[in-house]
DRENDO-539623 format. One line per 10 residues: their letters; for each residue z, x, y of N, C-alpha, C. Coordinates in steps of 0.1 Angstrom, whole numbers, always signed. Example, Ala and Ser with C-alpha at 12.3 -4.5 7.8 and 13.67 -1.06 7.14 Angstrom:
AS	+78,+132,-57,+78,+123,-45,+78,+132,-33 ~ +71,+128,-22,+71,+137,-11,+79,+129,+0
// end
This chain:
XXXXXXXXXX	-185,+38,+95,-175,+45,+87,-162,+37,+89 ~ -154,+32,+77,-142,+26,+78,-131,+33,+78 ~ -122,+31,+89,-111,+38,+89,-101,+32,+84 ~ -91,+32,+72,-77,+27,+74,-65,+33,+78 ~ -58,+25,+85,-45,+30,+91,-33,+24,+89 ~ -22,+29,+81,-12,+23,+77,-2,+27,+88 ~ +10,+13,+88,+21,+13,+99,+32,+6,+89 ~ +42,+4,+99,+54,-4,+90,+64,+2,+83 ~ +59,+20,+81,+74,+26,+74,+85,+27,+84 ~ +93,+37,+78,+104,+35,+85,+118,+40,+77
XXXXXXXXXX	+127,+42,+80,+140,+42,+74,+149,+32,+70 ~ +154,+27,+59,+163,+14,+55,+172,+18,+44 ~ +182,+10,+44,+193,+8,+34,+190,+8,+23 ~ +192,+12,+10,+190,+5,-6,+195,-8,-1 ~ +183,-19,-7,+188,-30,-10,+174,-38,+0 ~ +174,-32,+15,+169,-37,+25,+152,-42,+18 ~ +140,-45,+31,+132,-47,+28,+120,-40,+42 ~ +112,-38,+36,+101,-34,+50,+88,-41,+40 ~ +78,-41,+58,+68,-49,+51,+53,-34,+56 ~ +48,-30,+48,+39,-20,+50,+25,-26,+59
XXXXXXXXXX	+16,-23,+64,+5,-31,+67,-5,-19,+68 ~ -21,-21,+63,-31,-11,+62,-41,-21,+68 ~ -45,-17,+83,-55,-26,+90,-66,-12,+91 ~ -77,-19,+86,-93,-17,+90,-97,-17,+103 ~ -104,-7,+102,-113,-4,+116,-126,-12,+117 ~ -129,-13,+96,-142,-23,+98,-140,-37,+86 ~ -143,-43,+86,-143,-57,+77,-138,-53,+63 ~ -123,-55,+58,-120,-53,+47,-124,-63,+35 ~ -135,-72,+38,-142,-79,+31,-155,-72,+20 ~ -156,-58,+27,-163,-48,+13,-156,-44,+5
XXXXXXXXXX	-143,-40,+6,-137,-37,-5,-135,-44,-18 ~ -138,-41,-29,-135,-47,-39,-123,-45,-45 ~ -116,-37,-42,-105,-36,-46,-93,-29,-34 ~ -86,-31,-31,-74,-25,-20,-63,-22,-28 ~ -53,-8,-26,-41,-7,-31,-35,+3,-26 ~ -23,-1,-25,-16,+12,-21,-4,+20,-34 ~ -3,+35,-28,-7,+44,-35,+11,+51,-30 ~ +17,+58,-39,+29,+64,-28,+30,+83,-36 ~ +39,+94,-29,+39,+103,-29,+52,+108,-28 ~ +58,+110,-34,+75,+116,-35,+78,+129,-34
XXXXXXXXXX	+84,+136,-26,+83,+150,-24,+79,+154,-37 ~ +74,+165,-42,+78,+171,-53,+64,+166,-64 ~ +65,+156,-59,+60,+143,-72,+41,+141,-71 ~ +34,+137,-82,+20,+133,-75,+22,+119,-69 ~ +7,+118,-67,+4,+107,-61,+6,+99,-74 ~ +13,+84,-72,+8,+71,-78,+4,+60,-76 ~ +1,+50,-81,-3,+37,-79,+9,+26,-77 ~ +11,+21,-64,+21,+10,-62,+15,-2,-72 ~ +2,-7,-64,-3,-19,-65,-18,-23,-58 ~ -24,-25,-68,-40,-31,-60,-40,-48,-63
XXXXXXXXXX	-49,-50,-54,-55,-62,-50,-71,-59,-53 ~ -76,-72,-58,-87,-72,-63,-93,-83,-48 ~ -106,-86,-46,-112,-94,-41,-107,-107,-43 ~ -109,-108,-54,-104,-125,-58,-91,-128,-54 ~ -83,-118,-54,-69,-117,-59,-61,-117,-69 ~ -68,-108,-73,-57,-106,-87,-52,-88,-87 ~ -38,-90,-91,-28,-83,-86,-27,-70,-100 ~ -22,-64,-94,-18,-50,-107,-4,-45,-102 ~ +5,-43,-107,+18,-34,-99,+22,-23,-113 ~ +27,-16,-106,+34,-6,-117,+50,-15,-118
XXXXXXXXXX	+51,-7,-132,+64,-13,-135,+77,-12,-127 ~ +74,-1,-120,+94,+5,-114,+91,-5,-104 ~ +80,-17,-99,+79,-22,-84,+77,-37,-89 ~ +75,-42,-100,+72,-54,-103,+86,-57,-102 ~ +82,-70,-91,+95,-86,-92,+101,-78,-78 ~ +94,-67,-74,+103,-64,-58,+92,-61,-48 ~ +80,-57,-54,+70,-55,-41,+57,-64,-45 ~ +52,-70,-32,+40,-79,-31,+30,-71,-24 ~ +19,-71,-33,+6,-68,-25,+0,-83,-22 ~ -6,-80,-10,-19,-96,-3,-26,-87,+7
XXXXXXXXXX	-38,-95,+11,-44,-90,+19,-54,-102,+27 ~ -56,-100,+41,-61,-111,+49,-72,-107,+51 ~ -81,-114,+45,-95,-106,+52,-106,-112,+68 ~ -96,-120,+72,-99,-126,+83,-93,-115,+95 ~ -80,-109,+91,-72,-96,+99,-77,-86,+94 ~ -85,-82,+85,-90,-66,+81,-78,-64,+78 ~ -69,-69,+74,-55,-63,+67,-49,-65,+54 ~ -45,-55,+48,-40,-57,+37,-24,-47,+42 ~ -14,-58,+30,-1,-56,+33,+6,-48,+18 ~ +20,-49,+21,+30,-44,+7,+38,-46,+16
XXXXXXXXXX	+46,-58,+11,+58,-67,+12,+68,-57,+1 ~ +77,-52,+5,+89,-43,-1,+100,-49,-2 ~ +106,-53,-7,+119,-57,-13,+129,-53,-23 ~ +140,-52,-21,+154,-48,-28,+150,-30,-28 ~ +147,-26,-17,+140,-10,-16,+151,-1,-23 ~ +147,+10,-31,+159,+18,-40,+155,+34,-33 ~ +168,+37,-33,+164,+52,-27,+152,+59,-36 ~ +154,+57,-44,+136,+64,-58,+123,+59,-52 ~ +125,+49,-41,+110,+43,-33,+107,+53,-22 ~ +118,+62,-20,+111,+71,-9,+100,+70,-10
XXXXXXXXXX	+94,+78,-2,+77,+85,-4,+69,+80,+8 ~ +58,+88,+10,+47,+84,+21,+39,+74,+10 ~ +36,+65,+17,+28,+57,+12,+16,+55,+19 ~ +6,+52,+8,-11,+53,+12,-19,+44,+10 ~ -27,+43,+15,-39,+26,+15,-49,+32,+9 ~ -57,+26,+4,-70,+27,-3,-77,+23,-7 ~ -88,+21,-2,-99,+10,-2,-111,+13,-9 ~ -118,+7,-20,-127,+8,-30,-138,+1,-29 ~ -152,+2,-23,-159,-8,-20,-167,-8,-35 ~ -174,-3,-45,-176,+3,-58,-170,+14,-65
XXXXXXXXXX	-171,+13,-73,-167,+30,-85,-179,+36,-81 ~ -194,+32,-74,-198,+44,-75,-199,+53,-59 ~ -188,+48,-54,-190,+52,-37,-175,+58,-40 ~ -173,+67,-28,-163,+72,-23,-150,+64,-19 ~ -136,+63,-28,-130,+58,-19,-124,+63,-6 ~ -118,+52,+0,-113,+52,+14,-97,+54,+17 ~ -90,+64,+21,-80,+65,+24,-70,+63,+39 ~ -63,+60,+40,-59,+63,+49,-45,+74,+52 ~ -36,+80,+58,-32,+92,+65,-20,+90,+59 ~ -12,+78,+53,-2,+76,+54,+8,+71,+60
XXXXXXX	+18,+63,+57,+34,+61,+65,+44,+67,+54 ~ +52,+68,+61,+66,+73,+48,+75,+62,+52 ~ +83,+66,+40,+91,+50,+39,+105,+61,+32 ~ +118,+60,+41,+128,+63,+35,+141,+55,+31 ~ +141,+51,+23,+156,+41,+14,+169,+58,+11 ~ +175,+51,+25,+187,+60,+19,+200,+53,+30 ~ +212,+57,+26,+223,+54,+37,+231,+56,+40
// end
């Protein structure tokens, strides 16, 4: 059973930058797809940004040209590089890992990330 566990939130400035990290318990080399996911009070869940196996990238619009998804599959880690952070990035943010559409995805618990100052 693979566990993911995200680290690296935190509190920062509008403008600042934090770097997210979602490390595996087991070889993040099944996943076919990795992304993380965020949650705004109030708000649903949405999609930051996945990573494909190959590497190929997806971002939502409000995060393109400020957040980087990558992932090392040598570290069982997949990251989200945050930059120019806007107070609207609040939110707990989530990892989630896809080994097929026809299996269960994998979540992990959360970090929150607060941009305020």
């Amino acid at each position: 059973q693979v566990q993911l566990v995200e680290s690296g939130g935190g509190l920062v400035q509008p403008g600042g930058s934090l770097r997210l990290s979602c490390a595996a318990s087991g070889t993040i080399s099944r996943f076919s797809t990795m992304g993380w996911y965020r949650q705004a009070p109030g708000k649903e869940r949405e999609l930051v940004a996945i990573i494909t196996s190959s590497g190929y990238t997806v971002y939502a619009d409000s995060v393109k040209g400020r957040f980087t998804i990558s992932r090392d599959n040598a570290k069982n880690t997949a990251y989200l590089q945050m930059n120019s952070l806007k107070p609207e990035d609040t939110a707990v943010y989530y990892c989630k890992g896809v080994i097929t559409t026809m299996t269960s995805p994998y979540w992990g618990k959360g970090t929150l990330v607060t941009v305020s100052s």
